[in-house]
DONU-973092 format. One record per residue (C-alpha): residue in one letter; x, y, z. Coordinates in pm, whole numbers, plus 50000, padded with zeros to 5 digits. Example, Ala and Ser with C-alpha at 12.3 -4.5 7.8 and 13.67 -1.06 7.14 Angstrom:
+--------+-------+-------+-------+
! residu !     u !     v !     w !
+--------+-------+-------+-------+
!      A ! 51230 ! 49550 ! 50780 !
!      S ! 51367 ! 49894 ! 50714 !
+--------+-------+-------+-------+
//
This chain:
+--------+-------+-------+-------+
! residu !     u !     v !     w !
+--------+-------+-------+-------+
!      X ! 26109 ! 21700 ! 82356 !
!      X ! 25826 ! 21456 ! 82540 !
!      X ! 25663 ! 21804 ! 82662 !
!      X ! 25571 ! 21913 ! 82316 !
!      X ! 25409 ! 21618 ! 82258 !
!      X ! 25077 ! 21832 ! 82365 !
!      X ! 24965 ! 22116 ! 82113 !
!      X ! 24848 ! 22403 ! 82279 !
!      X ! 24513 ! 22547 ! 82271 !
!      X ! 24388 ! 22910 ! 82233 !
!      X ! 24223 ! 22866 ! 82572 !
!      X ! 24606 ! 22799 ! 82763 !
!      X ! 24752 ! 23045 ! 82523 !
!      X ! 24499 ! 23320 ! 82645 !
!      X ! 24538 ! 23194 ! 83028 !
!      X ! 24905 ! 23162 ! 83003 !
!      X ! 25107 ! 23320 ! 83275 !
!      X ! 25515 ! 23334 ! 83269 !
!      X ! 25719 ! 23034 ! 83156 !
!      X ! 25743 ! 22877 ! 82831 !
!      X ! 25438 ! 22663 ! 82704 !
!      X ! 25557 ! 22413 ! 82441 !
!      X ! 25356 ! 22363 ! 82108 !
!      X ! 25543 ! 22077 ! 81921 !
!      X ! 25781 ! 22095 ! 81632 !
!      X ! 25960 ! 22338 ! 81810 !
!      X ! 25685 ! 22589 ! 81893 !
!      X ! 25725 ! 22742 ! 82186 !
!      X ! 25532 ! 23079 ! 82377 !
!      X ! 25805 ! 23233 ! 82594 !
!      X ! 25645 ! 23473 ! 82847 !
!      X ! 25780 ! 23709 ! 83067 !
!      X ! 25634 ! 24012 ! 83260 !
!      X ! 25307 ! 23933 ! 83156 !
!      X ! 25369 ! 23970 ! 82806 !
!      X ! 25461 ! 23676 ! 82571 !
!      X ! 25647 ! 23602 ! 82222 !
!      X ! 25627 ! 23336 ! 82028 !
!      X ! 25983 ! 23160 ! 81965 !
!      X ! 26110 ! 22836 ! 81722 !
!      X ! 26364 ! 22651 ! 81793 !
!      X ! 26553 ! 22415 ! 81534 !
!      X ! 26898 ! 22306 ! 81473 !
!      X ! 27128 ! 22402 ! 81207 !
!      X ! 27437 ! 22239 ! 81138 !
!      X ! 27433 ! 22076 ! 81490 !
!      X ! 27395 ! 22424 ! 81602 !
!      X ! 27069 ! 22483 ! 81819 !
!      X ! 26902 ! 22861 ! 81673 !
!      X ! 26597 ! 23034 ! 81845 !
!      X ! 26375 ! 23238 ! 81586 !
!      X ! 26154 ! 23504 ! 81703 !
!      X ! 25827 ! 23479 ! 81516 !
!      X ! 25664 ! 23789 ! 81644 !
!      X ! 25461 ! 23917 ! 81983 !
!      X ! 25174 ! 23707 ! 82132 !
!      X ! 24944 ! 24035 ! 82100 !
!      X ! 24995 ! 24100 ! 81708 !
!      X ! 25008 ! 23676 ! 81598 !
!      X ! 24760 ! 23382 ! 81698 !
!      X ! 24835 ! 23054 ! 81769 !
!      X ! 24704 ! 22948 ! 81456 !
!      X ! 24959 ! 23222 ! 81250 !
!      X ! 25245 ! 23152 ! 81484 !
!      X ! 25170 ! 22766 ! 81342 !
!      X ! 25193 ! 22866 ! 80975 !
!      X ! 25518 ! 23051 ! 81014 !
!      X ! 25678 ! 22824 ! 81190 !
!      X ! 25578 ! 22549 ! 80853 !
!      X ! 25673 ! 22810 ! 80647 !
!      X ! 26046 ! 22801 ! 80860 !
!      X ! 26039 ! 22429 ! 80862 !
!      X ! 25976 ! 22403 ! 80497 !
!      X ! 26325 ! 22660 ! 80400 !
!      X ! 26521 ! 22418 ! 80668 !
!      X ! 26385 ! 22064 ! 80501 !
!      X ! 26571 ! 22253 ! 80175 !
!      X ! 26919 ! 22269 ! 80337 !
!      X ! 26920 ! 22669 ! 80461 !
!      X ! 26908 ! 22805 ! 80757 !
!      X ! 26589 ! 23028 ! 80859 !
!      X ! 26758 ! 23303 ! 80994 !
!      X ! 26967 ! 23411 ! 80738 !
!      X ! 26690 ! 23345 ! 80493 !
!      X ! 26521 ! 23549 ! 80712 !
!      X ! 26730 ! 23849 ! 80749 !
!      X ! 26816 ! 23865 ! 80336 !
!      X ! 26450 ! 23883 ! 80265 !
!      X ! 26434 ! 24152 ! 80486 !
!      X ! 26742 ! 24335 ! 80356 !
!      X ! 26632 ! 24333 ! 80041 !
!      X ! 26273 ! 24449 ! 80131 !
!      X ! 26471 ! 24732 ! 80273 !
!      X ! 26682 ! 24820 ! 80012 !
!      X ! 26363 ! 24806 ! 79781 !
!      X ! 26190 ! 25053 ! 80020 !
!      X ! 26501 ! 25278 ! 80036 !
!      X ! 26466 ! 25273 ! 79628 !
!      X ! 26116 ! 25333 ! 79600 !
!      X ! 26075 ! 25558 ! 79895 !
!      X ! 26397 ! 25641 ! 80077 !
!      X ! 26387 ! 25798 ! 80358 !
!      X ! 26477 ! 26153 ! 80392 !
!      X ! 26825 ! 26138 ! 80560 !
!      X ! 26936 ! 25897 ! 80246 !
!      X ! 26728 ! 26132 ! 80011 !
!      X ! 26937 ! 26416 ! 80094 !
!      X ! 27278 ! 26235 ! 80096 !
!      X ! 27177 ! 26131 ! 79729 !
!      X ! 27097 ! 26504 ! 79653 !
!      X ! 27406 ! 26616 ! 79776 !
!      X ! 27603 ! 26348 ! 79597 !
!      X ! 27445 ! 26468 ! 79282 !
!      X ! 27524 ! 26859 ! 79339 !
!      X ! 27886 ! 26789 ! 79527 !
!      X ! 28085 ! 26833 ! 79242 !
!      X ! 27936 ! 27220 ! 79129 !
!      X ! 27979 ! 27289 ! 79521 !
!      X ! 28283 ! 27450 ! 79624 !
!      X ! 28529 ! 27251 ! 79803 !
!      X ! 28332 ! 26936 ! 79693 !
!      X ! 28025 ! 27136 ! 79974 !
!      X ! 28214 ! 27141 ! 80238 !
!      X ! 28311 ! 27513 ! 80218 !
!      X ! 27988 ! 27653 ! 80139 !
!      X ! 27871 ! 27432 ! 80435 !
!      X ! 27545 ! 27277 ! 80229 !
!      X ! 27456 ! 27011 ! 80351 !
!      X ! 27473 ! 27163 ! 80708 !
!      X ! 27196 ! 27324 ! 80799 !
!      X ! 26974 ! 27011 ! 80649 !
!      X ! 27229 ! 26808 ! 80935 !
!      X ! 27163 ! 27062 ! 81225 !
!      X ! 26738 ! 27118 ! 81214 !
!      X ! 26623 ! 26879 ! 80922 !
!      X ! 26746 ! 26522 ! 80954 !
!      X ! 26701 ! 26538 ! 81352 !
!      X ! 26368 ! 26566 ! 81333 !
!      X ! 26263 ! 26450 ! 80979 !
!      X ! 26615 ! 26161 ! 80926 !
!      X ! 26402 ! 25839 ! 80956 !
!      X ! 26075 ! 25977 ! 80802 !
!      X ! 26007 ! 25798 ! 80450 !
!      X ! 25978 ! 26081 ! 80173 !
!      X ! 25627 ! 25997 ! 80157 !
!      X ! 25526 ! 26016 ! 80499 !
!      X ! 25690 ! 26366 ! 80541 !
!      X ! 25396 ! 26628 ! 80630 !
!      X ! 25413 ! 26969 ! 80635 !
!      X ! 25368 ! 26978 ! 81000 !
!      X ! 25666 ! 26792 ! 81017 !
!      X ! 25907 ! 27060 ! 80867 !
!      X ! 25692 ! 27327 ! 80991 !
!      X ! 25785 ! 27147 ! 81375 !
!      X ! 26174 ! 27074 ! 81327 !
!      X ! 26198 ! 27469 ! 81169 !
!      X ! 25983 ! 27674 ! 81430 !
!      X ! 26191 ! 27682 ! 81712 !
!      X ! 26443 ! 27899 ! 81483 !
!      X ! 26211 ! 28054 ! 81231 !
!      X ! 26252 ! 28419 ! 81364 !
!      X ! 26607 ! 28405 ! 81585 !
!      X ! 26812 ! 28228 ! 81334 !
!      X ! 26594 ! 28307 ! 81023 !
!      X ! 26910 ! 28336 ! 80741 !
!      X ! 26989 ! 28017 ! 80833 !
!      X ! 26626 ! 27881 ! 80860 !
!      X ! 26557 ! 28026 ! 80500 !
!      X ! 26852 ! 27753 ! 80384 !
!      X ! 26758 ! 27483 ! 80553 !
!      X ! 26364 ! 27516 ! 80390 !
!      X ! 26478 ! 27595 ! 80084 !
!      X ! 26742 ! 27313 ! 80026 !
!      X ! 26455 ! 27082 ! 80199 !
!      X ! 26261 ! 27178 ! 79893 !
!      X ! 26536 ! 27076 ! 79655 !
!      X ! 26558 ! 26753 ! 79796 !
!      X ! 26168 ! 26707 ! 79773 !
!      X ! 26181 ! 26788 ! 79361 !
!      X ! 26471 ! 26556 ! 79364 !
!      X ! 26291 ! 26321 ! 79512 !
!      X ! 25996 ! 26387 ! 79241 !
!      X ! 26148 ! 26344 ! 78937 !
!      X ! 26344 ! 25998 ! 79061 !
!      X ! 25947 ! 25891 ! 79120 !
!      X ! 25984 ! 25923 ! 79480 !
!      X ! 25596 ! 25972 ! 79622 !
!      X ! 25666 ! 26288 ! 79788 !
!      X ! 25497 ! 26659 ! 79650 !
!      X ! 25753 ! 26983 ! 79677 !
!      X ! 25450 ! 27173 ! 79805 !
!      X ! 25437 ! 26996 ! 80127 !
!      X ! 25762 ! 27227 ! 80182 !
!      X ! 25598 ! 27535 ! 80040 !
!      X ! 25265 ! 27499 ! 80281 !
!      X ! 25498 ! 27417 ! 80561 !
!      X ! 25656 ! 27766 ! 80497 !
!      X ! 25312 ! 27903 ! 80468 !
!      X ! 25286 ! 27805 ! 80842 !
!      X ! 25610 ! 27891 ! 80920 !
!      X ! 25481 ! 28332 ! 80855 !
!      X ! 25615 ! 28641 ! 80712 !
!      X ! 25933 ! 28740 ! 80880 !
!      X ! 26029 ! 29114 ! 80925 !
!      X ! 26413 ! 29056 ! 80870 !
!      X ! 26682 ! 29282 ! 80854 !
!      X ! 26978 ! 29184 ! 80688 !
!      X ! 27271 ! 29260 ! 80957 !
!      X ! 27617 ! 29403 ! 80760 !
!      X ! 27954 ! 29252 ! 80875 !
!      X ! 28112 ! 29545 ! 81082 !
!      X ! 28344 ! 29723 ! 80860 !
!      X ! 28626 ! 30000 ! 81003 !
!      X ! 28586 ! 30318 ! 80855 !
!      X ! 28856 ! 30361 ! 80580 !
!      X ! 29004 ! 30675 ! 80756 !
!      X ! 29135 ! 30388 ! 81071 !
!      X ! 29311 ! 30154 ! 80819 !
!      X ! 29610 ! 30366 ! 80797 !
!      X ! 29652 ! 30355 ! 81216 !
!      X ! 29551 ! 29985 ! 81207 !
!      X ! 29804 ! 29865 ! 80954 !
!      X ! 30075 ! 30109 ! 81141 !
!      X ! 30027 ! 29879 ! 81424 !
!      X ! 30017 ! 29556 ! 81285 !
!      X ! 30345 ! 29652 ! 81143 !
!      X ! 30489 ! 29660 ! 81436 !
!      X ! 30492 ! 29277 ! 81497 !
!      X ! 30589 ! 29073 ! 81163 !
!      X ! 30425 ! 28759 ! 81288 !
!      X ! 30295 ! 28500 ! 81012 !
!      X ! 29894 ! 28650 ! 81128 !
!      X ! 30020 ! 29002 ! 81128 !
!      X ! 30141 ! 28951 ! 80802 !
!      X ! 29879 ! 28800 ! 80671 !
!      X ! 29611 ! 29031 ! 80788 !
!      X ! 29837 ! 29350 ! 80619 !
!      X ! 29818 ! 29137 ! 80273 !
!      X ! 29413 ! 29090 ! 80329 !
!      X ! 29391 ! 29467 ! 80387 !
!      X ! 29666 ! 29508 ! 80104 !
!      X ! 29533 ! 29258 ! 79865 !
!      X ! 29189 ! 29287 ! 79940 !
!      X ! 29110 ! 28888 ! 79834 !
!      X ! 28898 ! 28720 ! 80095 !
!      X ! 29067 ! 28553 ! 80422 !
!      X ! 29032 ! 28196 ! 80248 !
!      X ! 29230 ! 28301 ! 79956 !
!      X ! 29493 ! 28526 ! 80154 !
!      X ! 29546 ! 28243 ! 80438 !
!      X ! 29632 ! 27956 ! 80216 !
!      X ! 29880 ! 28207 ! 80000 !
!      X ! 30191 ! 27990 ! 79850 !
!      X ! 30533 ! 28121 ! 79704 !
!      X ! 30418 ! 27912 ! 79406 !
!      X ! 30163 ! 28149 ! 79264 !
!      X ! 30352 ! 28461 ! 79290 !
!      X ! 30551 ! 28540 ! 78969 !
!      X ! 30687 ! 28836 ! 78953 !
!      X ! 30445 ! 29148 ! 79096 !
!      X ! 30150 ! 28927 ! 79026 !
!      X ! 29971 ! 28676 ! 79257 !
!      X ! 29717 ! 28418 ! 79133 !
!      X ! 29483 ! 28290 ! 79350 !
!      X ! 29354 ! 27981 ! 79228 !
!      X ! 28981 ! 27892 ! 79157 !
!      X ! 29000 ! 27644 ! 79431 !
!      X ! 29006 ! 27934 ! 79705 !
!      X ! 28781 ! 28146 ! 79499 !
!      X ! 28387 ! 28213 ! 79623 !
!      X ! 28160 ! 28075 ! 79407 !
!      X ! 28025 ! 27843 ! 79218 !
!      X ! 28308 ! 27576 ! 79081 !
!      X ! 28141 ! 27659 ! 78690 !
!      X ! 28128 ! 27976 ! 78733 !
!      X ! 28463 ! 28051 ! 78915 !
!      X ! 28814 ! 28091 ! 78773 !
!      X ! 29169 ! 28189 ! 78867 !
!      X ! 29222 ! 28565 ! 78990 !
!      X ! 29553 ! 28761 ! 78951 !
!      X ! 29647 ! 29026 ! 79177 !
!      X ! 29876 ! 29278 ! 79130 !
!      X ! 30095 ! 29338 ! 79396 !
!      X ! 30190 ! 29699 ! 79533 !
!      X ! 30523 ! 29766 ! 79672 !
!      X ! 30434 ! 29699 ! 80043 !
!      X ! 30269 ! 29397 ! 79951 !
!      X ! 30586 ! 29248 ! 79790 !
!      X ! 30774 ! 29394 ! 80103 !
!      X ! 30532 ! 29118 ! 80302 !
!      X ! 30662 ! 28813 ! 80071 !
!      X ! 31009 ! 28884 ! 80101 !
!      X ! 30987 ! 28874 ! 80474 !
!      X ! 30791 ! 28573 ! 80478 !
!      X ! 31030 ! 28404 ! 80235 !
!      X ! 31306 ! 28429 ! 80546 !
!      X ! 31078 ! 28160 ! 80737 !
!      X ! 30902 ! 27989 ! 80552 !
!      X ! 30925 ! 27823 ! 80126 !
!      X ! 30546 ! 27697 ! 80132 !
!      X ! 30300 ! 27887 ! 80276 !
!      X ! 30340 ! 28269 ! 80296 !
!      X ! 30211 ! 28252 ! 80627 !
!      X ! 30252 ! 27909 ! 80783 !
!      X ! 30031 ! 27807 ! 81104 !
!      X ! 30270 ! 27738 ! 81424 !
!      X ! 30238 ! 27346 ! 81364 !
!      X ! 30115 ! 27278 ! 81049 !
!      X ! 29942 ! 27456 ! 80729 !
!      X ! 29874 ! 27821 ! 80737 !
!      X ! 29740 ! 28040 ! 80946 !
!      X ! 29355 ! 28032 ! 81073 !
!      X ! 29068 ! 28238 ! 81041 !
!      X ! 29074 ! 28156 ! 81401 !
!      X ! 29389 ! 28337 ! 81442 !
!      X ! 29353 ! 28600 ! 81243 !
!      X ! 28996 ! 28722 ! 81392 !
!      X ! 29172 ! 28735 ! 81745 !
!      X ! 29471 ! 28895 ! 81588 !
!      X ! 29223 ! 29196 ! 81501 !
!      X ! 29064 ! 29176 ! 81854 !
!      X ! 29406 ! 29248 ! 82035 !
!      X ! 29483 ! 29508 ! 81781 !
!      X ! 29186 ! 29697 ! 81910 !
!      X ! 29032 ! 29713 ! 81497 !
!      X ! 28659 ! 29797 ! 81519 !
!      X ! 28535 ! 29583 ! 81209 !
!      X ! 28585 ! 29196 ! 81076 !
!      X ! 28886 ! 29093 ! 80818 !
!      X ! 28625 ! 29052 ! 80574 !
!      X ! 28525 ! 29423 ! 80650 !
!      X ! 28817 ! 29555 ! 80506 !
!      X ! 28703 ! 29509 ! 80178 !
!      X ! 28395 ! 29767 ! 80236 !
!      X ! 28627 ! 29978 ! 80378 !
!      X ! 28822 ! 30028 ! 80073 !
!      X ! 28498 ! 30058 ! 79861 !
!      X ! 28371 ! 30320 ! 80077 !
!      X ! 28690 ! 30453 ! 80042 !
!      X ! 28658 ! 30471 ! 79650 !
!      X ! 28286 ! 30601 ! 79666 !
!      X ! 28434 ! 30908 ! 79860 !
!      X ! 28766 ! 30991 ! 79682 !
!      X ! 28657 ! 30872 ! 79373 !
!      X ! 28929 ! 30668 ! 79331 !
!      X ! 28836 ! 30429 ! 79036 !
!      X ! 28497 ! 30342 ! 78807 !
!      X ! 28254 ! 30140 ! 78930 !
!      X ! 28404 ! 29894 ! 78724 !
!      X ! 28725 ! 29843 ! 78829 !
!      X ! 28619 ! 29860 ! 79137 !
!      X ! 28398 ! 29545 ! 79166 !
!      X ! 28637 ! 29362 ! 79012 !
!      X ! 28946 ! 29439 ! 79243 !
!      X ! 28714 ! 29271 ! 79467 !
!      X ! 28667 ! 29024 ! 79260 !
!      X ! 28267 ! 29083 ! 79200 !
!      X ! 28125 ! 28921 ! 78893 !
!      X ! 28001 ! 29258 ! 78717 !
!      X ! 27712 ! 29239 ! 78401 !
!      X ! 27488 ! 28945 ! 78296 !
!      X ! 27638 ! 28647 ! 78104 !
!      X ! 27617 ! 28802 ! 77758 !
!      X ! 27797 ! 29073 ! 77868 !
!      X ! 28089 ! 28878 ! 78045 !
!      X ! 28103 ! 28678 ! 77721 !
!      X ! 28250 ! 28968 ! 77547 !
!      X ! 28365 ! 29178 ! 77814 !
!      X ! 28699 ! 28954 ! 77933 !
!      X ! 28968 ! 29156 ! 78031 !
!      X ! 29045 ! 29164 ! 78418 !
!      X ! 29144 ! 29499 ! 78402 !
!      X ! 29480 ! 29434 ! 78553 !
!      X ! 29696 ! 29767 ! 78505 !
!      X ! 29397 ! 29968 ! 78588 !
!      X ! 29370 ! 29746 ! 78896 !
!      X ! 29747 ! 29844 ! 78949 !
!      X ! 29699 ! 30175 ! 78973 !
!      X ! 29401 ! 30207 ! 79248 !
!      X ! 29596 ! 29935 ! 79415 !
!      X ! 29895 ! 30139 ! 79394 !
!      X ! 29708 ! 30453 ! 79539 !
!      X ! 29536 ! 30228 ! 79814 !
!      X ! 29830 ! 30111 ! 79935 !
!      X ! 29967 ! 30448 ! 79973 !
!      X ! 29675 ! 30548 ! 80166 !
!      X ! 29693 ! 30261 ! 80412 !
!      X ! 30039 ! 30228 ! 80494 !
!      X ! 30076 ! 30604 ! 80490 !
!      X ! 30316 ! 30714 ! 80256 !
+--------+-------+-------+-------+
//
């Protein structure tokens, strides 16, 4: 310790060149490279601790000489710097995070608030992930304050016009997290999201339809799925059968068939989780044909995957490649509606609601509660007879 008997002066700190240069009371400038950092060292519990105090550049000798009192003072008490130190910080973070969080934690707390309306908890409906993909990259460690529009206008250009569906959720959830943000007192203004999409231009997009097979194919389609009673095979003839979207048809258990009715539950409904509810289906003959021949494998899942669970969407999309179809699964369900529009099959009415379409405005649904179930039969009935020819 002799060689700290010496207090530096701003003239040796200014001329220093690499090595340490000792101040006294455990003062020390450390430099290295030709930059420097002022360091204190003290002992804690017999243990010997270095604290950084900060660069040579941003604090003077004179500053460096207050902070390390201001140390000196916190040991003299019995605690040790360091962790002193790093709490005060901590909680100066955790203050900042309150007051002005930044907008990776803003939009975890946004999606914690909505999780429980999304379907799936949000993990279906996928909500959170374009904000993940294009938002948080670029805007994650931003404070909500600090967020300008040229900032989302930069991390949403690049896919403004090829990916512009997608685009359009990512700005508009961004906005929801912005009037979040508002009304918890967050510093932060929603219209930095609408001037950003100001920037952003008019887009000339054109909605693109999922392929859908013409409803004259189905019949040669189904005949040749038949001809292979795998667990996918079978599935995709109770999709085109059932007409209940791949999510609801995959996870398909013995459990909710009673009788000639299926109900899906609300869980594997689209939707909203308020607005959604169970569906029944009635099933046709050739549809009850399909559960008796999965019953002989299987007393879970009507059509188990090959190691666990059911089958995949995966699986059920290449399925339709090898069979040669020209549309998606989820096309077949505008193939039977184009098939009711030309044969007039069924009302309007009935329908939207074999597909499982939400039909009228909320006063109307409040009265209007039946599910139409034996009229369903009957165009089920007929559609089934179309499509597996008899």
């Amino acid at each position: 310790m002799g060689r700290e008997r010496n207090r530096l002066t701003a003239i040796q700190v200014r001329n220093a060149g690499d090595g340490r240069l000792y101040d006294g009371g455990g003062l020390m400038l450390v430099r290295k490279g030709g930059a420097g950092k002022w360091v204190w060292r003290y002992s804690y519990l017999g243990r010997r601790r270095d604290m950084g105090l900060g660069s040579q550049g941003a604090i003077t000798l004179a500053e460096a000489r207050k902070m390390r009192d201001r140390w000196a003072a916190v040991l003299a008490k019995g605690n040790d710097p360091i962790s002193v130190r790093d709490a005060e910080r901590e909680a100066a973070r955790r203050e900042m995070d309150r007051q002005d969080p930044t907008f990776e934690r803003m939009a975890q707390i946004v999606f914690e608030a909505k999780r429980d309306a999304l379907r799936g908890g949000g993990t279906r409906g996928r909500w959170m992930s374009p904000i993940k993909l294009y938002m948080i990259p670029a805007l994650g460690r931003k404070r909500m304050s600090a967020i300008h529009q040229l900032d989302i206008h930069a991390a949403l250009k690049p896919i403004w016009r090829e990916k512009h569906p997608t685009a359009i959720k990512a700005i508009n959830r961004t906005k929801i997290i912005f009037e979040q943000a508002r009304l918890m007192g967050v510093d932060c203004d929603p219209f930095t999201v609408e001037a950003a999409k100001h920037m952003l231009g008019e887009v000339d997009h054109k909605v693109r339809h999922l392929e859908a097979m013409p409803w004259q194919e189905v019949p040669a389609l189904y005949a040749k799925l038949s001809d292979e009673p795998s667990a996918v095979n079978l599935c995709l003839r109770w999709c085109i059968l059932t007409l209940v979207r791949s999510h609801g048809c995959r996870g398909a258990r013995f459990e909710e068939i009673e009788g000639d009715i299926w109900t899906v539950p609300a869980a594997r409904i689209k939707g909203r989780s308020a607005y959604v509810q169970d569906f029944r289906v009635p099933l046709t003959e050739p549809t009850q044909e399909i559960v008796d021949t999965a019953a002989e494998v299987s007393d879970d899942y009507l059509f188990p995957g090959l190691t666990r669970g059911h089958v995949s969407d995966v699986a059920l999309g290449n399925a339709l490649k090898r069979a040669g179809a020209s549309g998606t699964l989820h096309g077949f369900r505008t193939s039977f509606r184009t098939w009711v529009q030309d044969t007039d099959a069924c009302t309007f009415e009935v329908a939207e609601t074999i597909l499982g379409h939400r039909i009228g405005n909320v006063v109307e649904r409040t009265y209007a509660r039946s599910d139409l179930l034996e009229r369903r039969r009957g165009v089920m009935n007929q559609w089934a007879a179309f499509v597996t020819g008899a």
